[in-house]
N, C-alpha and C positions, 0 to 999 in steps of 0.2 A: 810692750807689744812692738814686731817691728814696723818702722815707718813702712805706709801703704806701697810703696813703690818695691816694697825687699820681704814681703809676704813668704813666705816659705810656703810651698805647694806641693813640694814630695812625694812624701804619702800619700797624701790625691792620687796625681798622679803615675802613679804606684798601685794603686789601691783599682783605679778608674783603665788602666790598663789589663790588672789581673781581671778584673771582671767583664772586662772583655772578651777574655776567653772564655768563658764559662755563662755569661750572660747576653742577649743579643743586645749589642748597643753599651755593655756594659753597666743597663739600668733596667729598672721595672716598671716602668713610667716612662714614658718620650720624653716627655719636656724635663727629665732629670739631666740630660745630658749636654743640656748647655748647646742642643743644634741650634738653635734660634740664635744665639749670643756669641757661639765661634769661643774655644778655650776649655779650662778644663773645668769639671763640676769639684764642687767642694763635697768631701766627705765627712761629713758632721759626726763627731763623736761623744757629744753630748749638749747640753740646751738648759736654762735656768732663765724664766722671767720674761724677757725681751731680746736676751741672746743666746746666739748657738755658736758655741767656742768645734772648730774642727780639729781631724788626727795630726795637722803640723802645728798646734794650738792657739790659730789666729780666733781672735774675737768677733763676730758682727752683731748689727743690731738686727733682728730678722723681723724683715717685713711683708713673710712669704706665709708663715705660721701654720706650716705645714698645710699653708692652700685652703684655712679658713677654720679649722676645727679650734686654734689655739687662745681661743676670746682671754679665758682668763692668763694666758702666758703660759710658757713649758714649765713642768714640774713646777704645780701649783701645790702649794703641801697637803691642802685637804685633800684635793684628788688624788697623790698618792698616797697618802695616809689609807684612802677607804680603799682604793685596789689592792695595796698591798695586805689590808684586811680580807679582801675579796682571794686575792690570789690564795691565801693559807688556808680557805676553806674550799679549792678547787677551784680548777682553771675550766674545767666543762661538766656538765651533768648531763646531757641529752636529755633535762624534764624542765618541766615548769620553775621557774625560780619566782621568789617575793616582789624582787627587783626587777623582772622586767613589768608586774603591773603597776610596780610604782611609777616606772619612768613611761610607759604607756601614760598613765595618770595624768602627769609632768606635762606630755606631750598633749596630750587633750584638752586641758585644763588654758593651754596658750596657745591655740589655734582651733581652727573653725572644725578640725575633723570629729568624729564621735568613734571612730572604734581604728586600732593600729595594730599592723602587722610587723613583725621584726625581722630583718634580713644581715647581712654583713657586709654590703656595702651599695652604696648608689647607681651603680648598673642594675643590680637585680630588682630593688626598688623601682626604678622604673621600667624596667621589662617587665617586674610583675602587675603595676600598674594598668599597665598597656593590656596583658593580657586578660586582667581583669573586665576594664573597661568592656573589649571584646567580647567577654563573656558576658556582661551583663546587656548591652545592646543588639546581642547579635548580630553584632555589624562586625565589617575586618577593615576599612582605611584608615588612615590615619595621618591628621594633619602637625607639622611640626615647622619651625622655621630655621633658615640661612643664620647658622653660625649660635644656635643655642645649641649645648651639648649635651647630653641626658644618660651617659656612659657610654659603654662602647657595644651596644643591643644592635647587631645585625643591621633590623628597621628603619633603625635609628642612625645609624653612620651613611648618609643619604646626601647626596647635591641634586639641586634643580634640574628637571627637566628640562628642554629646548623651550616650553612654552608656561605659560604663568601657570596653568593649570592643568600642566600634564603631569605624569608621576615618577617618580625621583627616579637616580641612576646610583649604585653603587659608590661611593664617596673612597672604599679602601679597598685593593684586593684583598680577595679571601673574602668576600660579600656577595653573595651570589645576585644577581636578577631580580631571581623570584622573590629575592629578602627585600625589594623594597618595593618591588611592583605594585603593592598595598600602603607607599608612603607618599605624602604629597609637601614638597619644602614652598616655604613662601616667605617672599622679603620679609624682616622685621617691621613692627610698626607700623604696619601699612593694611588699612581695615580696608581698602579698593576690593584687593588680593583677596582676605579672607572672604569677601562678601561673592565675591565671582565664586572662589571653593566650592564654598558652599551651597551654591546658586546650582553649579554645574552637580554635585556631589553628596551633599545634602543628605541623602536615603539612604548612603553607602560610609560614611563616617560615622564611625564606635569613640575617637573623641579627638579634640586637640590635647596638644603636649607642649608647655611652653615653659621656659625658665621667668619665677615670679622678677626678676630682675636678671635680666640677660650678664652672666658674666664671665662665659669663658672664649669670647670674644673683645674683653675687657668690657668694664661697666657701661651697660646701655640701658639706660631706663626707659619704660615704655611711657607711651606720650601721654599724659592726662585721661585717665577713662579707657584705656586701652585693654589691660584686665577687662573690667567690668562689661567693656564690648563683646570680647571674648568669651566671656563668662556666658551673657544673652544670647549670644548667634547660637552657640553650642547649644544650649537651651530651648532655643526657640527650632533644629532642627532635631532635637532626640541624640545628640552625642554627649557625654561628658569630656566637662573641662577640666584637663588634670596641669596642678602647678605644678612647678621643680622646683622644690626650696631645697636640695643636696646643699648647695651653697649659702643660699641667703636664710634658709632655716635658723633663727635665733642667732645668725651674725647679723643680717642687717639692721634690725631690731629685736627687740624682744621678742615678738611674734613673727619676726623673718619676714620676707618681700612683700609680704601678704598685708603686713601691716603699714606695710607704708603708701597703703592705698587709702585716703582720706575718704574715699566715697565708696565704701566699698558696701555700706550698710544696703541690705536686702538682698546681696547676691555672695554665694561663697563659691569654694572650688570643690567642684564633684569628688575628686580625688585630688591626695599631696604627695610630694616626696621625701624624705629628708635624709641628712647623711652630717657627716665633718660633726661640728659641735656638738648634739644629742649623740655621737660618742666618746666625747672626749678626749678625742687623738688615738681610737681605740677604734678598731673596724667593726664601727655599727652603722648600720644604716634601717630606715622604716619606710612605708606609706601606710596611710589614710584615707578616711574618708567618711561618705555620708553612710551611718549605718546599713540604711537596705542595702547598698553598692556591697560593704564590704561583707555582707553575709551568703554572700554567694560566694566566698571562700572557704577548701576543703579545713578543716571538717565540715562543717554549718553546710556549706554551700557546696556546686559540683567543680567553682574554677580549682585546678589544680595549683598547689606553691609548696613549697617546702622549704628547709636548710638544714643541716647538721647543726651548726655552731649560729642561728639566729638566736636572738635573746641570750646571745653569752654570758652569763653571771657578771665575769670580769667588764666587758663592755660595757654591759648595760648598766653598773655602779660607776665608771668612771663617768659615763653618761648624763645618769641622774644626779651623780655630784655638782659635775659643770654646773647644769641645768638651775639647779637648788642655787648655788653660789652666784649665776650671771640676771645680780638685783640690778634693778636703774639707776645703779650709781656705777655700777661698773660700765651700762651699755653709756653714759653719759659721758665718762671717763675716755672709753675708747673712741667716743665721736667728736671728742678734743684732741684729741693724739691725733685723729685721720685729719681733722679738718686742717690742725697747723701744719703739719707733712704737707699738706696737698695745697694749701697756701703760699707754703714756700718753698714747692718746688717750680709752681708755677711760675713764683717773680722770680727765681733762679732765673727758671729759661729765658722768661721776657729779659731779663736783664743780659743778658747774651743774643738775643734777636732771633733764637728758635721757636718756629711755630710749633702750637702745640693744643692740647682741651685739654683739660681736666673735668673729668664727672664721678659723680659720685650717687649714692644710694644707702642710705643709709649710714654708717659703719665704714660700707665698700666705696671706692675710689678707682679709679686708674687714670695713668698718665699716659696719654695719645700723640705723641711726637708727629705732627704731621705733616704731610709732604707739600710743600709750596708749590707745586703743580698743580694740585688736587686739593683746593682750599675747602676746609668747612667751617661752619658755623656750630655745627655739632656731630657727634657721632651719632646715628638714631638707627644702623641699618650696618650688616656683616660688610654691605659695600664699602662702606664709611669706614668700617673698623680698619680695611684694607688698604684705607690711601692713608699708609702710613710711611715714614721716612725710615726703612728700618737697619741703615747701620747708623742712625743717628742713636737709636734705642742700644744697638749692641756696644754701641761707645761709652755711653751714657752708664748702661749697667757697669761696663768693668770697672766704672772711675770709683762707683758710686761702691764695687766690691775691691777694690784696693783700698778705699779709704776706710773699711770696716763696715758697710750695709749692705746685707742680703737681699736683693730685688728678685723678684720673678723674674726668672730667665727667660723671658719671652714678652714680647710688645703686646699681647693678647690674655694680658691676663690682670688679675685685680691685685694691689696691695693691700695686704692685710695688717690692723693693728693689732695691740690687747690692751688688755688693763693695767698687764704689769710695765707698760711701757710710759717710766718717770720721766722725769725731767730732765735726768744723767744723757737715757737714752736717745729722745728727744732733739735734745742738743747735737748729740753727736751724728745725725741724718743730716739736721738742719746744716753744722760745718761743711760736712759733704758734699751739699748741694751745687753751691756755685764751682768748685771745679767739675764735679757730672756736667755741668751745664756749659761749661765750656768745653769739652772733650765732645757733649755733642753737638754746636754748633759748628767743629771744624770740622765736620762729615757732611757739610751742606756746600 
């Protein structure tokens, strides 16, 4: 391999250029394109375990894993073993398959929902959620908060109003007005906010929508009882409370964010979401929920949903493979791998005098490079997430991807581990560290 300093980038290069022409941005994804980080994205040409070797055939250790789906590691052999079983007997039916009530099953059997809907990927899931909700309460607002992300649903792509409790403004062009005039954003973790909403709005809210562990503003775990408040307000005004597990869905634990609620006994979530791991690196995504809710779903019911390719044969077995294979020795495994990563990136940096948090959830982790201006004690709030240092973060990644580790190309986002990530692997982040940690202390 060449030394990290003489990396060969070429093809990237090359590659991230042609598709420039032909793609906007040259990606399908925003944050594939390394805005955040400044330089060129790597084009991975294939993945085994804990690494993703790219087209000029540099190595890394990826701690990106495809942004959470990848629990048990790329090209896990049972999982391709059953897809490529899957695949010879047809890639789509347009009918009912065995396998999606298996992994429905799968899905029920480890979280609080009773009946599951299949879609292809976590926008739709929670737009159809949303629409659900509406239909079943009759109601059209709809409360969500600053800097949780729920895909890219119209509604949903919303900034704060001028006032705590007035109604959100369009977040991106190409979002009309009226798409959010029915949304109301409010700080994280902060029950002041929810309880005025509510106060004010109460008659008029079909439900809240919140990520079960806030993580695409980097991991913010809600404070003690915070769910469970949510859960009540919602409850005690006639809206339903819908979680987002897209993300922490059976990565943060076994039972995904939901479960890492100690007190969670006597209250659940009216409706869920899920995505990434219940496909298996494979475009699936679900929600759920409390049976009567979801039976006012077309057929049964009059909310309208649909998809061509939901309950994808091929999906839904890479899915319920994962699922079947990710025992508590594996989630035990991967919450040793996060924890020593996140242990000692932390003394990295203290040992270079960079401020910084580390939090974590479960499995999930991120690392908060933070602005000495703008000191905290913790991240609990989209504000927080943003008093960060962030070319101490873009420094940090390139050291940390010249010397062979893949980061989230961006200061708002979680690192992810797997199971298959040994000792070998391990090791080689850990080397890493202190020079990342020096490359970003000279940007302060």
């Amino acid at each position: 391999m060449p030394a990290p300093t003489e990396r060969p980038t070429a093809r990237s290069a090359d590659l991230f250029a042609r598709a420039g022409a032909v793609t906007p941005g040259g990606v399908n994804s925003p944050v594939r394109a390394f805005g955040a980080v400044g330089g060129t994205p790597r084009f991975i040409a294939s993945a085994e375990g804990a690494w993703l070797t790219d087209v000029d055939g540099n190595r890394y250790v990826d701690l990106v894993g495809s942004w959470g789906p990848m629990l048990l590691g790329h090209a896990h052999p049972e999982v391709i073993a059953a897809v490529q079983a899957a695949v010879a007997r047809g890639t789509s039916y347009g009918t009912p398959t065995e396998t999606e009530v298996l992994l429905a099953e799968e899905i029920v059997a480890r979280t609080p929902v009773e009946r599951v809907r299949f879609t292809s990927s976590g926008t739709e899931a929670t737009m159809s959620a949303i629409r659900l909700a509406r239909g079943a309460t009759g109601r059209d607002v709809v409360v969500k908060f600053a800097g949780c992300y729920h895909g890219h649903v119209d509604a949903l792509l919303a900034s704060a109003g001028s006032g705590l409790a007035t109604f959100a403004v369009p977040g991106t062009p190409g979002v009309p007005q009226s798409a959010t005039d029915l949304t109301l954003v409010l700080p994280y973790n902060d029950r002041a906010a929810v309880e005025k909403v509510f106060a004010e709005h109460g008659e008029r809210i079909a439900c809240l929508v919140t990520e079960a562990v806030p993580g695409n503003m980097g991991v913010v775990p809600p404070e003690p009882g915070f769910n469970r408040f949510l859960a009540e307000t919602c409850r005690a005004h006639g809206a339903l409370f819908v979680s987002d597990e897209v993300m922490t869905g059976f990565r943060a634990t076994r039972q995904g964010g939901w479960g890492l609620d100690g007190a969670h006994e006597g209250w659940v979530p009216d409706l869920m979401t899920f995505g990434k791991v219940m496909g298996g690196g494979l475009p699936a995504a679900a929600f759920g929920g409390r049976a009567d809710v979801m039976s006012l779903l077309s057929p049964q019911g009059p909310v309208y949903q649909a998809g061509t390719l939901s309950g994808n044969p091929v999906a839904t077995t890479a899915g319920l493979t994962t699922l079947r294979l990710a025992t508590d020795e594996v989630y035990e495994r991967v919450g040793t791998v996060a924890s020593t990563i996140a242990e000692a990136a932390s003394a990295a940096l203290a040992a270079e005098g960079v401020p910084h948090l580390v939090q974590s959830a479960g499995t999930m982790f991120s690392v908060f490079l933070t602005d000495p201006a703008s000191p905290r004690s913790a991240v609990r709030d989209f504000d927080d997430a943003q008093a960060q240092h962030l070319p101490a973060y873009a420094a940090f990644f390139h050291a940390m991807l010249d010397a062979g580790v893949h980061l989230p190309p961006s200061a708002y986002e979680v690192w992810f581990c797997s199971a298959a990530h040994d000792d070998a692997a391990v090791s080689h982040v850990l080397e890493a560290l202190p020079g990342a940690a020096r490359a970003a202390a000279a940007t302060y």
